[in-house]
C-alpha positions as CSV (number, residue, x, y, z in Angstrom):
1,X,146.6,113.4,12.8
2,X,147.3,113.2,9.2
3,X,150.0,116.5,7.1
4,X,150.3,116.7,3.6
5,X,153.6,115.5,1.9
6,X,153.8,118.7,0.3
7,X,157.8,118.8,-0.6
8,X,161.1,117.2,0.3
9,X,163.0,118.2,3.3
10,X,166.5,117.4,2.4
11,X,167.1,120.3,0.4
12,X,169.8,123.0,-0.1
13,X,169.2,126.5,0.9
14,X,168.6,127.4,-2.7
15,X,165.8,124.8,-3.2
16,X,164.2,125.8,0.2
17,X,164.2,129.6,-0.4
18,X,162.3,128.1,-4.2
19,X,160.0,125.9,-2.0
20,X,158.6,128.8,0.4
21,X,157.8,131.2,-2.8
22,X,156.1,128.6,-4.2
23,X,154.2,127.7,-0.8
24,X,153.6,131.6,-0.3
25,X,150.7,131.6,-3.4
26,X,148.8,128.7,-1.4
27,X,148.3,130.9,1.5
28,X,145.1,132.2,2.6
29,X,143.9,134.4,5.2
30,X,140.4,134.4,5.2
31,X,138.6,132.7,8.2
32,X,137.3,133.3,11.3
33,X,135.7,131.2,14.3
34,X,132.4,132.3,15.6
35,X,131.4,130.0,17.6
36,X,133.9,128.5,19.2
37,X,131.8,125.7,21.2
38,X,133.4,122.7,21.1
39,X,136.2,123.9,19.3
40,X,140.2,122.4,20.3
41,X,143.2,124.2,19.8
42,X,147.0,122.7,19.5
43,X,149.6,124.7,21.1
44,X,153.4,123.5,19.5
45,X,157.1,124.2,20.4
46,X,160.5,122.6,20.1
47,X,163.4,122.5,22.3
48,X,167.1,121.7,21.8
49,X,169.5,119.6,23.3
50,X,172.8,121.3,21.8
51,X,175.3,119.0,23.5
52,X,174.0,115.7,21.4
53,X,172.7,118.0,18.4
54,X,169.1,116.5,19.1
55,X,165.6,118.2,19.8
56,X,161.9,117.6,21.3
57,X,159.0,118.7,19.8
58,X,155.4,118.9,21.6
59,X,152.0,119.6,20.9
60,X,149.5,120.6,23.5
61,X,145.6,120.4,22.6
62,X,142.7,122.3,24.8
63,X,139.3,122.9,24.7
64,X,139.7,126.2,23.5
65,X,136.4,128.1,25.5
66,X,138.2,126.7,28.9
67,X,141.0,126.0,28.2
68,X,141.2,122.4,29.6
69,X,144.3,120.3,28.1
70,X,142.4,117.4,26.4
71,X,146.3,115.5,25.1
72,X,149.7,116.2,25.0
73,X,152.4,114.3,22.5
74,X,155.4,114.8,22.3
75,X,158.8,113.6,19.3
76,X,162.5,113.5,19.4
77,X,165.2,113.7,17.2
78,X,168.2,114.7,15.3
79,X,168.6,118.0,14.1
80,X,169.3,117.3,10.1
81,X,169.0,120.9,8.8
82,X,171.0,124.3,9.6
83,X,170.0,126.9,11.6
84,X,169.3,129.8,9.1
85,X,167.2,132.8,9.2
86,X,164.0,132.4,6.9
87,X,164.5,129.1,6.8
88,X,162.9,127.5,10.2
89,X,160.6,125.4,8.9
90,X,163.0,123.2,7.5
91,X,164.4,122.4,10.6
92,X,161.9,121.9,12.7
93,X,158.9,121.6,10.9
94,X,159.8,117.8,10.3
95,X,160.1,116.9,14.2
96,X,157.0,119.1,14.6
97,X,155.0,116.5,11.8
98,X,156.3,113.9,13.8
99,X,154.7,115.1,17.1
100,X,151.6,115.9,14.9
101,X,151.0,112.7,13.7
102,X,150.7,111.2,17.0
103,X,147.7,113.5,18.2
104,X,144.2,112.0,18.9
105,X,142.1,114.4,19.5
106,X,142.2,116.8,16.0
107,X,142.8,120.5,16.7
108,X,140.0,123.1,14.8
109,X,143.2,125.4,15.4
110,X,147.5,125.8,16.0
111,X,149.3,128.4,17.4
112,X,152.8,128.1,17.1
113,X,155.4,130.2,19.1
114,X,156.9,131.4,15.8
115,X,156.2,133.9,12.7
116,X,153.1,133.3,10.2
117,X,152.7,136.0,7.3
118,X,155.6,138.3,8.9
119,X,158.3,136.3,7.5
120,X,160.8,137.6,4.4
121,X,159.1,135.7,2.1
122,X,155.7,135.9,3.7
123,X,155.2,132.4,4.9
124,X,157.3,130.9,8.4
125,X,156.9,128.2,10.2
126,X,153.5,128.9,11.1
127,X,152.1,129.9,7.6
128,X,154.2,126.6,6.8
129,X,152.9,124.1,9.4
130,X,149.5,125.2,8.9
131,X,149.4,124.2,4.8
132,X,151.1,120.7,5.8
133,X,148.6,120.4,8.3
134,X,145.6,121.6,6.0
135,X,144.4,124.1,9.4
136,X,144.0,127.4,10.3
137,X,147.2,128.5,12.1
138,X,148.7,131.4,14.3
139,X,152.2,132.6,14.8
140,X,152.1,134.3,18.1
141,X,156.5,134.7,18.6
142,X,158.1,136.0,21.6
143,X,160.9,138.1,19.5
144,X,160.6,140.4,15.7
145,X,161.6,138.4,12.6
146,X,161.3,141.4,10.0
147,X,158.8,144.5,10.2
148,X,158.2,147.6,12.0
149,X,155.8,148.9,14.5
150,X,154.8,151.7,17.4
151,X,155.1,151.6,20.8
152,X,152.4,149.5,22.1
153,X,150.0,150.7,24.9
154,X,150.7,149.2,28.7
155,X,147.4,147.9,28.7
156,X,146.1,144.2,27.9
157,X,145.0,144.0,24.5
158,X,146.7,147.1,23.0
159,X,148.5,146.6,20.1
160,X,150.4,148.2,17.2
161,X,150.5,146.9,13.7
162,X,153.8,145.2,12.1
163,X,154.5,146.0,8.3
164,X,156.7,145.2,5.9
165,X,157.0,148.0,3.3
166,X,153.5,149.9,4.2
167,X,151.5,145.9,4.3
168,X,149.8,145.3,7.7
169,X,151.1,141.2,8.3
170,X,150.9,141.5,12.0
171,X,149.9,143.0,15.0
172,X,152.6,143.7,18.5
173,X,150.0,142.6,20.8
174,X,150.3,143.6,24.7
175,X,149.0,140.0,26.3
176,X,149.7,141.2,29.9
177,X,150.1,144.7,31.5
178,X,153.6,146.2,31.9
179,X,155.1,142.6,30.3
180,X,156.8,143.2,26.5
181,X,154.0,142.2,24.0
182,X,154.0,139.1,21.6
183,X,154.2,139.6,17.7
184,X,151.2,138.0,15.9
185,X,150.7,137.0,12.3
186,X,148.3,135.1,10.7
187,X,149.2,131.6,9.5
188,X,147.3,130.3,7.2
189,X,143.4,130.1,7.0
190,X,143.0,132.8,9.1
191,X,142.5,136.4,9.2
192,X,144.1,138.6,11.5
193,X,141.3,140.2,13.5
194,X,140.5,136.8,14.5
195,X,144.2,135.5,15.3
196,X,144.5,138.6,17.9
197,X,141.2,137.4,19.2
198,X,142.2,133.8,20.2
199,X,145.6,134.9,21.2
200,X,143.9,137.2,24.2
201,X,141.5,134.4,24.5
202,X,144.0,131.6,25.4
203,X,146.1,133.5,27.9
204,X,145.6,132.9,31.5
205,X,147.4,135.7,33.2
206,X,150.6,135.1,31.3
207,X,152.6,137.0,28.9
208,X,152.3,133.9,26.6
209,X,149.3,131.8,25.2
210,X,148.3,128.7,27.1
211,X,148.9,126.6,23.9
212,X,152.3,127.6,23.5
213,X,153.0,128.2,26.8
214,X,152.5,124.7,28.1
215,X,153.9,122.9,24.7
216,X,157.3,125.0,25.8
217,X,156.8,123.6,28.9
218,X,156.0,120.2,28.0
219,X,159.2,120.1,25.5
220,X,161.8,121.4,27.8
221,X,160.2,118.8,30.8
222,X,161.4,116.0,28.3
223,X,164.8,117.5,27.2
224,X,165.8,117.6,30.9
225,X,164.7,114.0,31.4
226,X,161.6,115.6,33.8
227,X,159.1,113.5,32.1
């Protein structure tokens, strides 16, 4: 799978924070799947090895209607970029390319445990990985970046909408009864009605995705030497 060289990586905070904003105005959000025969769907995550300052990324694709895992890849490395809030991307979005680029089978779709549009500066690792990767992409995060919300009804599917100053840029999206909900955003190529739908669609009785799920799963497996 080919990504787009769309920037440097080894950059100071300054010139990263210059890199999103200009990233931000090549966002879209229109687009929506219909028909979703035949249609595969890339499930990513990256897990750290603190002790030798080194990480795994992963990418899980399915056939997105059943859900059947069609490849798995997975990437190590060295982490070579801070950890700083609003700034993700630039630390794992290069081991995530790296996994990316050995997939076969070429997703229609990603979903990324991470933030899309509901980011500071409107565009996180999801929004990010999604223009590198020229597809439509879907943050679907365990934990809040920035925003606010509503409670959220106990019920599978419920939701409440996350803003930033009065802007709708996500949904809090209850994936399994009486389990804390997910936070949603749009990526990139996408709109939000339809990023809620494949979110609910790719669960299988768990609070999380099947996508992301299983990439989590795949990534720690190979950090503890598992696989």
């Amino acid at each position: 799978m080919r990504y787009l060289k769309l920037h440097p990586w080894n950059v100071s905070y300054k010139e990263a924070v210059e890199i999103q904003k200009r990233l931000k105005k090549q966002i879209t959000l229109k687009g929506s799947f219909k028909n979703l025969n035949g249609k595969l769907i890339a499930g990513a995550d990256v897990s750290y090895d603190k002790e030798i300052d080194r990480f795994y990324a992963g990418v899980v694709v399915f056939e997105l209607q059943t859900m059947q895992k069609i490849e798995e890849v997975t990437a190590s490395g060295k982490v070579g970029f801070p950890y700083i809030p609003g700034l993700l991307s630039f630390r794992e979005a290069p081991i995530l390319l790296r996994a990316f680029s050995k997939v076969k089978k070429i997703p229609d779709i990603i979903m990324l445990d991470a933030q899309g549009i509901a980011h500071p500066r409107g565009i996180g690792l999801a929004s990010h990985i999604g223009l590198l990767l020229n597809k439509p992409s879907i943050g679907c995060a365990k934990t809040r970046l920035i925003g606010e919300y509503n409670n959220v009804g106990k019920e599978v599917g419920y939701y409440s909408q996350l803003t930033i100053e009065g802007k709708v840029v996500g949904v809090v999206l209850r994936t399994r009864k009486n389990v804390k909900p997910v936070f949603v955003s749009p990526g990139h190529k996408i709109d939000l009605a339809t990023s809620i739908d494949l979110v609910l669609k790719s669960c299988r009785g768990y609070k999380l995705p099947e996508p992301t799920r299983q990439a989590h799963n795949l990534v720690n497996k190979v950090r503890k030497g598992e696989i």
